[in-house]
N, C-alpha and C positions, 0 to 999 in steps of 0.2 A: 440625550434629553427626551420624555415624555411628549410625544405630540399625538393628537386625535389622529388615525387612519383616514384617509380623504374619502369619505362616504358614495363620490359617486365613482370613485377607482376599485372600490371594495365590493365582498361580494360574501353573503353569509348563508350555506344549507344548515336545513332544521333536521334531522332523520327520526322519526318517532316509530316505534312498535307497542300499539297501547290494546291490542286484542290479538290473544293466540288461539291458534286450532287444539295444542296441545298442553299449554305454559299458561298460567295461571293469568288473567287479565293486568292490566294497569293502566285503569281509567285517569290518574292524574298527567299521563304522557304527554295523550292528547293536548293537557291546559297547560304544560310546561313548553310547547309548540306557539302556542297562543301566544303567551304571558311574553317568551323571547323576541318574539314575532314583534309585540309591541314595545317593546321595551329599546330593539334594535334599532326599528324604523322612528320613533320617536323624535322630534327634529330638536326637544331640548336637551337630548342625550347623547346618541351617534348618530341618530338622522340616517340612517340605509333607504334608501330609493325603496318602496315596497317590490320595485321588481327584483332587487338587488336582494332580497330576504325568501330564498325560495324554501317553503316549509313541505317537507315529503312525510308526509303520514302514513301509515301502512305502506311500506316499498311490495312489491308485488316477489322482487326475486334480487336476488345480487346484484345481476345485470340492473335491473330496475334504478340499485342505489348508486354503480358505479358510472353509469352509460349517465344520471342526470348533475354527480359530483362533479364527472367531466367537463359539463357541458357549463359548470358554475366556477369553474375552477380556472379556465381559461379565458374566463371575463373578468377574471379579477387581476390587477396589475401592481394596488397598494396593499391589501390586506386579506386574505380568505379563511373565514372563519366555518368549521363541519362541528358539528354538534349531532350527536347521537344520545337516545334515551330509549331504554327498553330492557329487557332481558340480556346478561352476559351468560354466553357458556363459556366453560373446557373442555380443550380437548384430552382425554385422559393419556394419550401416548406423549403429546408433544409440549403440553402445558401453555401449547396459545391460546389468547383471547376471539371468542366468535361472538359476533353479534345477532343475536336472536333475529328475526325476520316472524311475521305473521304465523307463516306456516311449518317453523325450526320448533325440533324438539330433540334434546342429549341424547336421543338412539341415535339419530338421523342428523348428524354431525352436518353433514353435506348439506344440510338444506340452510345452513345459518351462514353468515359473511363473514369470511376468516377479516380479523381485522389487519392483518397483513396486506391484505389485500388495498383496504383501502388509505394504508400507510403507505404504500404504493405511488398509487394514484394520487395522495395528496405531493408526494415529489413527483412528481411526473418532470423532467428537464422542460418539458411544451411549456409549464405552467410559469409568468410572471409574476406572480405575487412575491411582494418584496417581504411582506411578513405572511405567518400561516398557524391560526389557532386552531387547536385538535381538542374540544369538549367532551366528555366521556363520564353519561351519566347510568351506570348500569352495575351491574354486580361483579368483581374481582378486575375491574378496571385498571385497577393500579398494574396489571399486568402488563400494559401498552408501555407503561414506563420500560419497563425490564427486557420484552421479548422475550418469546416461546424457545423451547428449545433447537428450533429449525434454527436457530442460528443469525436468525434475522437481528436487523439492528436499530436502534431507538427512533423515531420518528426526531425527537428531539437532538439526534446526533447527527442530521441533515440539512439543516439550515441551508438554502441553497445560495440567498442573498445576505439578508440582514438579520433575519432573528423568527425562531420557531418557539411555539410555547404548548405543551399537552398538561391541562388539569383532567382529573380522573376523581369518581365520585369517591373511592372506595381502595383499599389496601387491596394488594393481587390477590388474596388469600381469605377476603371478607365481602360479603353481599351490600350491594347499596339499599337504601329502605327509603319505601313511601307509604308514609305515616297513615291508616286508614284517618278518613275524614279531613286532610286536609285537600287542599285544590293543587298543590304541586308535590311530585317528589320531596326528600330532603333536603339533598344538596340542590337541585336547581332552583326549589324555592328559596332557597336563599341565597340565589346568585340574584334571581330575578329581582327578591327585597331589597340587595345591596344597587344595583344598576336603578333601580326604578325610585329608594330613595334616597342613594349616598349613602356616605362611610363617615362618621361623624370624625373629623380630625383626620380625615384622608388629606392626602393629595387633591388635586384640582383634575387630575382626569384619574379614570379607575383602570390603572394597567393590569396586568395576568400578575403579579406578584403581590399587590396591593389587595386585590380579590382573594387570591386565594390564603392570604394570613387570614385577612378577615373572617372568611369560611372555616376556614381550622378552629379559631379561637369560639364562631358560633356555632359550631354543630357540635366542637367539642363540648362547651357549656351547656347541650341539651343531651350528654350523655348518643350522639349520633355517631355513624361512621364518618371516619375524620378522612380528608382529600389527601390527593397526593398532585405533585407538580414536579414537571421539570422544561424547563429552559434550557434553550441555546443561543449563546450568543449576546443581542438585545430584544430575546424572545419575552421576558419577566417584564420589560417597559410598552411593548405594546399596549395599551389601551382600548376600550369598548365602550366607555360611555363617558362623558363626564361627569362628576362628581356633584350631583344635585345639593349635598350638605356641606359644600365646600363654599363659601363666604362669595368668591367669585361665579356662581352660578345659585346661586340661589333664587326663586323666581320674581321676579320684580311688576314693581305695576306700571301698564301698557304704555305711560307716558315719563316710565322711567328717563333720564337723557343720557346720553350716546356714553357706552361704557369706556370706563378707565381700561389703559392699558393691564392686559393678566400680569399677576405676577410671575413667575419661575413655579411650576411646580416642586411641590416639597418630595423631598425620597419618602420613600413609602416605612412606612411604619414597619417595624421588622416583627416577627411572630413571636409568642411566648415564650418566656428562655427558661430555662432550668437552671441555668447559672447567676449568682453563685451561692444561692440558698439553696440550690438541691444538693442532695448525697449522689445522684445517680452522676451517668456517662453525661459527657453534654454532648447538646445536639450540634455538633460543627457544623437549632434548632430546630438536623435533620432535620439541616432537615432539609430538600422534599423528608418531612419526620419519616421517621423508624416504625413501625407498627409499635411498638412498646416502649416509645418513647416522645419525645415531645418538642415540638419547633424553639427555637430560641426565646429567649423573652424579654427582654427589657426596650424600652426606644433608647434608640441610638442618640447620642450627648451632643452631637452634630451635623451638619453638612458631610456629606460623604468626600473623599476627599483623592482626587484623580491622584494628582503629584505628575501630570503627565507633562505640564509647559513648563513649571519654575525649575532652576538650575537644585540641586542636590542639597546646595548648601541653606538657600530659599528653605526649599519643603520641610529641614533640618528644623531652620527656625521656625516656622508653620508648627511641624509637630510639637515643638514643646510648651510654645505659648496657648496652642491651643488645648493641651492637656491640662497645665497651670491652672487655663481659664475653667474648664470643664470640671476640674476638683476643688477649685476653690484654694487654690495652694500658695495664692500667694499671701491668702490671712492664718488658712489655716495650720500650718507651720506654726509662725510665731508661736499663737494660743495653746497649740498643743504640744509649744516643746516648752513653754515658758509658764504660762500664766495658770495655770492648771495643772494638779496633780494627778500624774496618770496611776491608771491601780499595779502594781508589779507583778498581780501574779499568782503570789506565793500564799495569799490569806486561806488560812483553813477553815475560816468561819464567816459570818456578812458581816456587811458593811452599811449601814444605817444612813451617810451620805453621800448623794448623788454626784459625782465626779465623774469625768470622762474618761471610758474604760471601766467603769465601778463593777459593772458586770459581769467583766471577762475573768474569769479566775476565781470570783465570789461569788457569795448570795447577795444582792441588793437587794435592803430593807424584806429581810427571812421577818415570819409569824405573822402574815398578813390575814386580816378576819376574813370571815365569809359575806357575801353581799355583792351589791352591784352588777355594772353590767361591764364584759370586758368587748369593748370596742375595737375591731381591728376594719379595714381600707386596704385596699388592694386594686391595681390597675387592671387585671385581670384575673378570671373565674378561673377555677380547678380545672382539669384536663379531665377530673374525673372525683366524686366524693367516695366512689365503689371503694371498696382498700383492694380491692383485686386487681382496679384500673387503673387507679394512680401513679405517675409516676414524676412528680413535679414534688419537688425534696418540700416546699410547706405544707401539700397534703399530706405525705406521711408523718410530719410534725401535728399537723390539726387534727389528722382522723384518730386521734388516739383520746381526743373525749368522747369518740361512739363506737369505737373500736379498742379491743383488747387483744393479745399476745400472750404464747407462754410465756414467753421470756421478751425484755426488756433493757434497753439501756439504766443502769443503778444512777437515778440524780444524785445519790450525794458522792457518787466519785467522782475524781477529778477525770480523768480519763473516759476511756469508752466501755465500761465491765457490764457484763451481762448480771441481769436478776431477774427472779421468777418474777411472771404477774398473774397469768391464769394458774399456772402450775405449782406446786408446794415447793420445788425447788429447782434446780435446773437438773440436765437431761441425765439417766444413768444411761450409761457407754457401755456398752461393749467392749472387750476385748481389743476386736479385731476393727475397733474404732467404724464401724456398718449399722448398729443398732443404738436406736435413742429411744428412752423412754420415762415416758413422765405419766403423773399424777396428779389430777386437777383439785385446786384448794374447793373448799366448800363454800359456798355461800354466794357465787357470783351467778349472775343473772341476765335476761335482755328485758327488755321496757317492759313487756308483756308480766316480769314475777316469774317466769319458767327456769329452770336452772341451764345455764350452757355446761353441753357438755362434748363428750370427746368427737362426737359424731361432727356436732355441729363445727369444731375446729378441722376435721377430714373435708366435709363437704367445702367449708370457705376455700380450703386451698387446692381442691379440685376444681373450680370452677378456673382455677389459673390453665386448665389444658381447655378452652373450651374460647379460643380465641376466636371464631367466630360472629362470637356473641358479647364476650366480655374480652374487646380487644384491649391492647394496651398494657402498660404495667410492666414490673421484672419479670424475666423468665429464670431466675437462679433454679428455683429450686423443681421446675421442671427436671432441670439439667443436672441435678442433683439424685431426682427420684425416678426417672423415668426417662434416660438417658437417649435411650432409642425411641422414645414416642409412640409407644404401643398404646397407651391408655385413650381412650378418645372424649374424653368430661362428660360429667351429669348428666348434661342435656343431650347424649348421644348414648351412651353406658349406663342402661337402667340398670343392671345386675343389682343385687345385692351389695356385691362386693365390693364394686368401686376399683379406687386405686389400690391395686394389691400392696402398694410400697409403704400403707398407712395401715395399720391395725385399729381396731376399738375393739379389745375385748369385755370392756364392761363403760358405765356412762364416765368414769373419770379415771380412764387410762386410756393413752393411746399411744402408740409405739409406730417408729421411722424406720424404716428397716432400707437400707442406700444400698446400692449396687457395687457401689464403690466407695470406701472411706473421703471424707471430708471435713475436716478440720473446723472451715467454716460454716458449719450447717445449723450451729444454731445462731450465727449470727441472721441468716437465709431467715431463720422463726422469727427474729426480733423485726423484720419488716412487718409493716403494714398487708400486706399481698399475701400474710399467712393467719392474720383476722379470723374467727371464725362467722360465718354464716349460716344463718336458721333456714332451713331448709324450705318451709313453708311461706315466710316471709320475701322468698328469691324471684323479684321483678326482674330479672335476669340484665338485660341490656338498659333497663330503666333504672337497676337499682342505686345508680349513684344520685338521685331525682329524690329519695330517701330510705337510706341506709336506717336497717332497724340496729338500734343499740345495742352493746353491750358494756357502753362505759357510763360514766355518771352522768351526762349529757343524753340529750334524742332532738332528731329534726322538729321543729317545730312548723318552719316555713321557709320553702327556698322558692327561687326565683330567677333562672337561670341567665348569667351575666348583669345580674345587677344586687340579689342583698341572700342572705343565707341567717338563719336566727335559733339558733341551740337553747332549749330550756334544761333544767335537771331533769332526769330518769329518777321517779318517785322510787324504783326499785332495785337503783344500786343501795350497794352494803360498802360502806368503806371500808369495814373490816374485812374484807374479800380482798381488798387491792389496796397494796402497798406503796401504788408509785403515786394516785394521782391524787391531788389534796382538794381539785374541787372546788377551789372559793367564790370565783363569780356567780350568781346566781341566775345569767343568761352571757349568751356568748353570740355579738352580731358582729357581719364581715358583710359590710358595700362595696359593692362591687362597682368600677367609674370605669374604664376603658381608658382611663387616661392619666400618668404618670401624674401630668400640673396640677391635679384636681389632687391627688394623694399628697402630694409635698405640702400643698395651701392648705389639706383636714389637718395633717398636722401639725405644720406652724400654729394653725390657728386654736389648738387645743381638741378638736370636734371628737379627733380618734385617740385612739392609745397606741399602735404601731401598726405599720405595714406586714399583711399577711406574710409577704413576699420580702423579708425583714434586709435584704441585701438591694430592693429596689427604691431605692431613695434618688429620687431626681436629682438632676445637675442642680434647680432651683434649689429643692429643698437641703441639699449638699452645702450651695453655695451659702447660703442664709442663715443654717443651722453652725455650722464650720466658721464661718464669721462675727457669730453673736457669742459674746462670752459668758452671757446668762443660759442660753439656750444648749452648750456646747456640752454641758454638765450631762447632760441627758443622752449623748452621742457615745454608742459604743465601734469600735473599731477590730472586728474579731479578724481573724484566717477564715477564709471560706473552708478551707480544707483542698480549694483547687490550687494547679500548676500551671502555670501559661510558659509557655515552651515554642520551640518550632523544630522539627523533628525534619531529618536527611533523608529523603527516599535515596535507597542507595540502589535502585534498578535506573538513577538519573544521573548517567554523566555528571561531574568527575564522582557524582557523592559517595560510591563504590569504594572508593579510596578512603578508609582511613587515616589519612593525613590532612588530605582538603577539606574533610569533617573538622578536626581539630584545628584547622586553620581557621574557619569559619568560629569556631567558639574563640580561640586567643583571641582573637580581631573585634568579635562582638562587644560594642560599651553598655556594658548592664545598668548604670546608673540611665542613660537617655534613655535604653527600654524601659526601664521601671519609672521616667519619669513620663513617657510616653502612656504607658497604661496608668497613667491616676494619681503614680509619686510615691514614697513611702505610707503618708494615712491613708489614701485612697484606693492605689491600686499593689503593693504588698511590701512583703521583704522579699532583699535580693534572693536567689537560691541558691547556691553553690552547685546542689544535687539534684535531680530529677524529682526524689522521694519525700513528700511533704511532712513536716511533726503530724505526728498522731496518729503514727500507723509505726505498729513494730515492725523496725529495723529500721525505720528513720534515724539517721544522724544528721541535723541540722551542722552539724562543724566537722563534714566529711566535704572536703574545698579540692577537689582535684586538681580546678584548673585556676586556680587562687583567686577566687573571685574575692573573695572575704578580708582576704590578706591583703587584693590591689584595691580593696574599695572599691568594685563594680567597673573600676577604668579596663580596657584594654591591654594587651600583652603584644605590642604589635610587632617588637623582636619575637616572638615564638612564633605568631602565624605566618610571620614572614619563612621561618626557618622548617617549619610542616608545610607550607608552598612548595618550596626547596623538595622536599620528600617527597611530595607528591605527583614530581614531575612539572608542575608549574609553578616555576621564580615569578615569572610576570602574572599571575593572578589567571582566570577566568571566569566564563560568565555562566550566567544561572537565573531563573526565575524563583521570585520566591511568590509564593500564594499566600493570599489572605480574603478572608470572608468579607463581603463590600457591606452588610449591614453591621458591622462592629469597629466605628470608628476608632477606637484607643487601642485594638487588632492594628487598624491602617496605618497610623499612626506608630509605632511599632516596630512594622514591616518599611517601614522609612525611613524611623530610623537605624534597624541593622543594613538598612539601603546604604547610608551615608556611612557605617564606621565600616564596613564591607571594601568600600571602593577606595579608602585610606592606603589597602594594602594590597588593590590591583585587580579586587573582586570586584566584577559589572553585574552586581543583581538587579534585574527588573522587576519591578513591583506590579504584579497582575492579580487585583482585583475581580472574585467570582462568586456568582449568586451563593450567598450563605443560606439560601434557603434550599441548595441543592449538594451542602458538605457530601451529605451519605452516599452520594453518586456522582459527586467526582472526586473530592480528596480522598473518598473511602474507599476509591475503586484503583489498586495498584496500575491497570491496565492503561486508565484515563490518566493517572500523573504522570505517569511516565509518556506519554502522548503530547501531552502539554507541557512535557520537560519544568518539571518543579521538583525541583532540588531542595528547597528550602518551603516547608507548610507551615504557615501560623496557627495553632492550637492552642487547647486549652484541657485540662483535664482532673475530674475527682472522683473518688471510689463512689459506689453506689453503698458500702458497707465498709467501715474503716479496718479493712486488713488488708493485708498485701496482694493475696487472690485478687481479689475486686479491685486494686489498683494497676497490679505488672499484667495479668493475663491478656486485657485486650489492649495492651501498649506492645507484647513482647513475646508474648506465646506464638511461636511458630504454626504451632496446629490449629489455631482460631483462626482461621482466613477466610470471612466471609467473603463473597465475589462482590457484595455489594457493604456498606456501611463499617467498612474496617479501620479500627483505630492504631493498626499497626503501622503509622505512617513512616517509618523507616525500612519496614521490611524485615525487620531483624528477624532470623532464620538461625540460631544457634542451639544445638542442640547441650551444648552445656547449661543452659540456661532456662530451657525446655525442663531438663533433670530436677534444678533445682526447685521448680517450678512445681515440678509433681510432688515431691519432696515434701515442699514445704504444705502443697494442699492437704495430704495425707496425714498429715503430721498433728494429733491432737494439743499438742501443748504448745499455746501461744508463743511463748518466748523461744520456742526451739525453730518454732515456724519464722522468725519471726529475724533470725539468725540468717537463715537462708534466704528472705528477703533481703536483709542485707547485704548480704553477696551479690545477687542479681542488681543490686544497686550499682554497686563497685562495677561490677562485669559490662553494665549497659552505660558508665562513665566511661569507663577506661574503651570502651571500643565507638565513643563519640555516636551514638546515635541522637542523643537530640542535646540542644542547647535550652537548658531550662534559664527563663527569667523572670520571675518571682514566685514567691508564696500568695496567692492573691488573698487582700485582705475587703473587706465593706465597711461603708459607713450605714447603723442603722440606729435609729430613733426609738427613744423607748416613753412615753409617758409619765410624766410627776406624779399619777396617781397610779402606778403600778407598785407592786411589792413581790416579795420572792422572784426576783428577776437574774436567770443567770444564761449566760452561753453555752449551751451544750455542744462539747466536740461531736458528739454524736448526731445532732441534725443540722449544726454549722448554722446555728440563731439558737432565739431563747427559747427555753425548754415552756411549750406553749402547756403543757398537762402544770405547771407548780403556779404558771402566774394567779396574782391577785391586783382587785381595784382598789380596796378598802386606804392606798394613799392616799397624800393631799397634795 
C-alpha cells in the first residue's frame, strides 16, 4: 500500500549545476532548485522540515557533492530523495554517466562526478533509509538505469530495505532540453506542475510510478524527450506529495470540519498502451519504454489483484466473475450469439445496414458524400504526429491524411496487398532481389502547391538515423539500409549525398539499393516512418507540433494533450492519389486523459469513434454490449495480437522439453480465454502461436488439440510428459505477470489453478509492468528471479512473418536489454529458415517457410499460446465507408465519411 514517507524521518538533497567555466550555462537549474525546494517543504504536499530539503547549488568539487550527500543521507531513516540537474557527460572509453560540476568540461573528464560514484554513496550499508529516490535531470541520463561499461550495476538492483526508485530525464543515448524562455527545464518543470497541482484522476498520493506515466504521456504530447524509470522492489509506490487534484486533498475552507476518514489509494493509472490497436511490438508499455517505442496504454479494468490470501480455488472464482464483470459477458453473449446477425465474412461488396460486425469483412454503407466533420475522442494524445516518431499503431493509421507513402496498403483488398500511392506503381527489383526502384506519379503535392519529390521522400527517411533529435519510431529500415550504422542523419551529414543507400537521380525517381536482400522492404515503405519530408519545412524535434502536408488534409490547430483540428490541403489533386477519398471536410480529435469521459462522448452521440479504436472502456463495453439498440454499431475484429506465456528455458525444469508440454496439456484454455475478456472481448482460442493474417498462418494447425478438446485440458498427457520429464509428482515455478494489466493477472491465476491439478506449484509474481523491457526482457534478470512461465502478449509491427517470429525466435536478435525472445530459443534450424524466408522475394514462398518455423516452435513447446485477441470498438450512425483493415487492426481512418444519419 501507498503511504506518504514520514516527513520528519525523511531527508531530500537538491544538486544543481546552473553556470559552467566551459559548458554552455542553464539559468532555469537554478529555479528547478527553488520550485522543488517549495514544492517539497510545502506542508499541503509532503511537508519536508526546510532543514530536511538541503539545496546545493554550484557544488564546488565532488567531494563537495559526496562529503554533503553523506552528511544528508545518514539523517534519513524513512525516505532519501538526491536529485541532480545540470549537464550529463560520457565518457567515450567506458560509456558511464558523469555529472557535469561548475568547472567539468568532456576534455577533462576528471573534473565531472562519475555518477557511480554517487550510486555508491547512495547504498552506503551506514545509510537507513528504508526507501531511496534517485532524480536525474540531465542529458543521456537514461544511462544510470543501465550502467557503464565498468561493470557496475543498477542503483535500482540494490534496494537494501524496501524499495529503490531512479527516474531519469532522458534515454541513455538522447540530451535532456530546457526550453529557452521558460522558468524550468522540461522534465522537472513538469514534475514540479504535477506535485504542485495534482494529477487529475490520480491516486491520492503521487508515488515514483504514477509521476512518471504522467511525465511520459506530457512531455510526450509536447513532442519533448520522454523519461525513463526503473524500480525495485516497492520502489514504483514510494510517494512525494499528495495529490492536490485528488477529491481528498483538495484545498478546503479554514472552518472546513474535521475530515472523513481517506479512502484506499487507487493503483496508479498505467501508461499509454500500444495494445491492441497498434501494429507494432508491445511494450511488455516498455516499458521503463524502449526509446522507439511506447509505454502501455489503456487503464486497467480493475483493482489489481494480489491472489496472495484466498485458497486457489477462491482466486479461481475471483478471476472469472471478475472478467464476466469486466466484459460485460453475461449480457453480451446472449445478444450476440442470438438476437443479432453477425456479418460472416465472406461479402465482396458493402453492406448498407448497420449490424454487429457489419464492418469486419465489408464495406459499411460504401459511396458516402463529401462534407462534414469527422469526430474522433481519445484518452490519450500521439506519442508523436512526426511520421518519423510515431510509433502508437493509430498514428500510423491517422498520419496518412497529412502523410503520403510510395506504396500503401490496397483498401479494396481483403487481405494486406501493397499499391502504389506516391509511386506509379510498385518497386522494380532487381535480380539479386538488393535494388528497388520507383517513379513518382505526377501531380502530388505539399500544402504550399510545390511538387514532392524524390528528394523530399530520401530526406523524410533519413531523418530516421538522427535519433537524437527525432527519437522514437521503427528502426526496420535503418536495419534494412544501413545495417552497420555508418550514416550519421541530416542534422549531422551536411554532404551532398546523404544516405548513400538512397539514390535520387532526377526529381521523380529514386532507387533503394540494400546491403542485403529483403523480401520485406517495401512493406518497411508502406510505414509511416518512410513519409516524405520537405526539407525546408523540418522543425526537427518540434515537427510533430505541425507536420507540413502532403495528404489531402494540413494542421490547422493543435494543442498538445487536449484537441488536434485537420482542414483540407487546397492543393491536393485526388487524381494524384489513389487510396484516399477525402470526404470529411475537417477532421477533430479531443483529447480527455480519461477513458470515462470517452465511453460517456460516445454513448452520448458527441464523437464518432475512439482514435484508439480498441480503447473502449469497461463502462462503455458494458452499456454498449448490453443495449440491443446500440450493439448494432459494435464491431468485434482480431487485433492481429497473440496473448501467450512463453518458457524461459535457462529456468529450471523449463530446459526440458517435456515439462514444457506438460505445462501446455495441463493448461485450461477456455478459463484463460475467459479470464482475458471471453470470446467477444478478449479473442479466439489459438491452437498456434501464428495469428491469421500473416502468410503461413494456419488457423487449423492444433498440435496440442486444443480445437478438438474444446480449450479443456489433456490432463492424462501432462500427466504422462511429467513422467518424461523426470517429475511424476509435479514441480514448482513462478510465473510472471505485469501488475498494471489485470485480465494478464487474471490469466496468470488462472493457469495458477489448472497448473496445480497436476502437481504443478506455480506462484504468481506480479512485476512493475512499467519495467517489462528490464526485467522480462533481460534473459540474465528471469532467470534470477526464476520465471519459468512469462505472461505476454504480442503483434507484428508489419503483417509478415519477419515482423512477427524474428523478435520471438531469432537467436541472433539478443538484445541485453528489451528482448522478446522470452523462451530463449537458440535453434539454428530455425535461424536458417529465418534467413530464408527474409531473403526470399515472393510472398507465398516466404511464407511457406514461415510455416515451418511455426510447426518447429510447437513441436519443441516453447510458449503456450492463448488466444487470438479480439476488441470491442464503436463506430458512429453517422459514418459511411466503414471497414476493418487487417492492415492497421481498426477502420481504415483515410475511406471514412460523416455524410450518415
Amino acid at each position: 500500500m501507498t503511504i506518504l514517507p514520514d516527513p520528519a524521518a525523511s531527508q531530500a538533497l537538491l544538486i544543481g549545476a546552473h553556470d559552467y567555466e566551459s559548458l554552455a550555462a542553464l539559468p532555469a537549474v537554478e529555479r528547478n532548485l527553488a520550485g522543488l525546494t517549495r514544492a517539497f517543504t510545502d506542508p499541503e504536499l509532503w511537508g519536508l522540515p526546510p532543514t530536511h530539503c538541503v539545496a546545493l547549488p554550484q557544488p564546488s568539487s565532488a567531494q563537495d557533492v559526496l562529503d554533503t550527500l553523506n552528511s544528508v543521507a545518514l539523517r534519513a531513516t524513512d525516505t532519501l530523495v538526491v536529485y541532480y540537474a545540470g549537464h550529463g557527460l560520457i565518457d567515450p572509453h567506458s560509456d558511464e554517466l558523469y555529472l557535469a560540476l561548475p568547472g567539468s568540461d568532456q576534455e577533462r573528464l576528471y573534473s565531472a562526478l562519475p555518477f557511480e560514484w554517487v550510486r555508491r554513496a547512495i547504498l552506503d550499508p551506514r545509510i537507513g533509509a528504508r526507501h531511496k529516490v534517485v532524480i536525474l535531470d540531465c542529458c543521456y541520463s537514461g544511462r544510470a538505469l543501465t550502467g557503464g561499461m565498468s561493470g557496475t550495476t543498477q542503483v535500482v538492483d540494490h534496494a537494501l530495505i524496501d524499495g529503490t526508485s531512479l527516474m531519469a530525464a532522458s534515454a541513455k543515448t538522447r540530451k535532456a532540453l530546457s526550453p529557452p524562455g521558460e522558468e524550468f527545464t522540461a522534465f522537472t518543470g513538469e514534475l514540479i506542475t504535477a506535485l504542485t497541482e495534482g494529477i487529475v484522476d490520480g491516486p491520492s498520493l503521487l508515488d515514483m510510478q504514477t509521476l512518471y506515466r504522467h511525465l511520459y504521456v506530457t512531455l510526450a504530447a509536447k513532442s519533448r524527450p520522454l523519461p525513463q524509470q526503473g524500480n525495485r522492489n516497492t520502489g514504483g509506490l514510494i510517494a512525494l506529495a499528495r495529490n492536490r487534484a485528488h477529491p481528498t486533498h483538495r484545498p478546503q475552507p479554514p472552518s472546513r470540519p474535521a475530515p472523513k476518514p481517506r479512502p484506499a489509494p487507487k493503483p496508479p493509472a498505467p501508461s499509454p498502451d500500444r495494445t491492441p490497436d497498434t501494429r507494432g511490438k508491445e511494450q511488455p508499455q516498455a516499458t521503463a519504454p524502449r526509446q522507439h517505442a511506447t509505454p502501455e496504454a489503456a487503464r486497467t479494468d480493475g483493482q489489481r489483484h494480489s491472489g496472495r490470501s484466498a485458497s486457489v480455488r477462491t482466486r479461481t472464482l475471483a478471476v472469472v466473475s471478475a472478467a464476466l464483470l469486466v466484459a460485460g459477458v453475461s449480457t453480451t453473449l446472449a445478444l450476440l450469439n442470438g438476437s443479432h446477425r453477425e456479418s460472416d465474412g465472406k461479402s465482396k461488396g458493402g453492406v448498407t445496414e448497420a449490424t454487429y460486425n457489419a464492418a469486419v469483412g465489408h464495406v459499411l454503407k460504401p459511396g458516402g458524400k463529401k462534407g462534414g466533420t469527422l469526430k474522433f475522442i481519445n484518452a490519450a494524445d500521439a506519442d508523436s504526429w512526426d511520421p518519423q516518431r510515431g510509433y502508437y499503431g493509430f498514428v500510423w493509421n491517422f498520419a496518412r491524411y497529412y502523410a503520403r507513402q510510395l506504396v500503401t496498403y490496397d483498401p479494396e483488398s481483403k487481405g494486406v496487398e501493397l499499391t502504389p500511392d506516391l509511386a506509379t506503381t510498385k518497386a522494380r527489383i532487381s535480380n539479386d532481389g538488393r535494388t528497388y526502384t520507383y517513379t513518382l506519379s505526377k501531380g502530388a503535392t505539399w500544402e504550399d502547391g510545390s511538387p514532392v519529390t524524390s528528394k523530399d521522400i530520401k530526406y523524410g527517411i533519413e531523418r530516421l538515423w538522427a535519433p537524437d533529435v527525432i527519437s522514437g519510431g521503427p528502426s526496420y529500415l535503418q536495419q534494412a539500409l544501413d545495417p552497420d550504422g555508418t550514416y550519421r542523419g541530416p542534422y549531422k551529414d551536411t554532404s551532398p549525398t546523404g544516405l548513400k543507400a538512397i539514390e535520387t537521380p532526377n526529381p521523380r525517381t529514386i532507387v533503394f539499393k540494400l546491403p542485403r536482400a529483403n523480401g520485406d522492404f517495401e512493406q518497411m515503405l508502406a510505414m509511416v516512418a518512410a513519409s516524405p519530408v520537405k526539407r525546408s519545412q523540418d522543425t526537427k524535434a518540434k515537427y510533430g507540433l505541425r507536420p507540413f502536408s502532403s495528404g489531402p488534409y494540413k494542421f490547422r490547430s493543435y494543442s498538445p494533450g487536449k484537441s488536434l483540428e485537420l482542414v483540407r490541403n487546397p492543393h491536393w489533386q485526388p487524381s494524384s492519389d489513389p487510396i484516399r477519398k477525402a470526404l470529411p471536410d475537417k477532421i477533430s480529435v479531443t483529447i480527455t486523459n480519461n477513458q470515462g469521459s470517452v465511453d460517456a462522448a460516445l454513448l452520448k452521440g458527441s464523437h464518432d469513434l475512439a482514435l484508439s479504436p480498441s480503447k473502449l472502456g469497461p463502462l462503455g463495453r458494458t452499456a454498449m454490449l448490453s443495449d440491443s439498440d446500440r450493439n448494432k454499431n459494435l464491431d468485434t475484429p482480431r487485433s492481429g495480437f497473440v496473448r501467450y506465456a512463453g518458457f524461459p528455458q535457462a529456468v529450471k525444469p523449463m530446459g526440458n522439453i517435456h515439462c514444457r508440454r506438460a505445462v501446455i496439456h495441463a493448461a485450461d484454455r477456455r478459463s484463460l480465454q475467459t479470464a482475458l475478456g471471453g470470446r467477444v472481448t478478449g479473442g479466439d482460442l489459438a491452437p498456434n502461436l501464428l495469428p491469421p493474417g500473416i502468410k503461413g498462418a494456419d488457423p487449423t494447425f492444433d498440435p496440442y488439440g486444443v480445437l478438438k478438446n474444446g480449450g479443456k485440458p489433456n490432463v492424462a498427457k501432462a500427466r504422462d510428459e511429467l513422467k518424461a520429464c523426470g517429475r511424476p509428482d509435479g514441480f514448482s515455478t513462478r510465473i510472471a505477470v505485469r501488475n498494471d494489466r489485470p485480465p494478464e493477472v487474471y490469466a496468470a491465476e488462472a493457469l495458477q489453478s489448472a497448473l496445480a491439478k497436476v502437481g504443478i506449484k506455480a506462484e504468481v509474481e506480479q512485476f512493475d509492468g512499467a519495467r517489462s523491457s528490464d526485467i522480462v526482457g533481460v534473459p540474465a534478470e528471469v532467470k534470477r528471479r526464476g520465471y519459468g512461465i512469462v505472461i505476454a502478449g504480442w503483434g507484428a509491427d508489419f503483417p509478415t512473418g519477419q515482423a512477427f517470429w524474428r523478435p520471438l525466435v531469432d537467436s541472433r536478435l539478443q538484445p541485453p536489454s528489451g528482448s522478446y525472445n522470452l523462451a530463449g530459443v537458440d535453434s539454428p534450424a530455425i535461424d536458417k529458415l529465418l534467413a530464408e524466408a527474409i531473403a526470399e522475394p515472393d510472398p507465398d514462398k516466404a511464407g511457406e517457410a514461415y510455416e515451418q518455423i511455426n510447426h518447429k516452435v510447437a513441436d519443441n513447446a516453447y510458449y503456450l499460446p492463448f488466444v487470438y485477441e479480439k476488441y470491442v470498438s464503436w463506430r458512429s450512425p453517422r459514418l459511411t465507408d466503414v471497414h476493418v483493415s487487417p492492415a492497421y487492426g481498426a477502420y481504415d481512418y483515410a475511406r471514412l465519411g460523416v455524410s450518415g444519419t
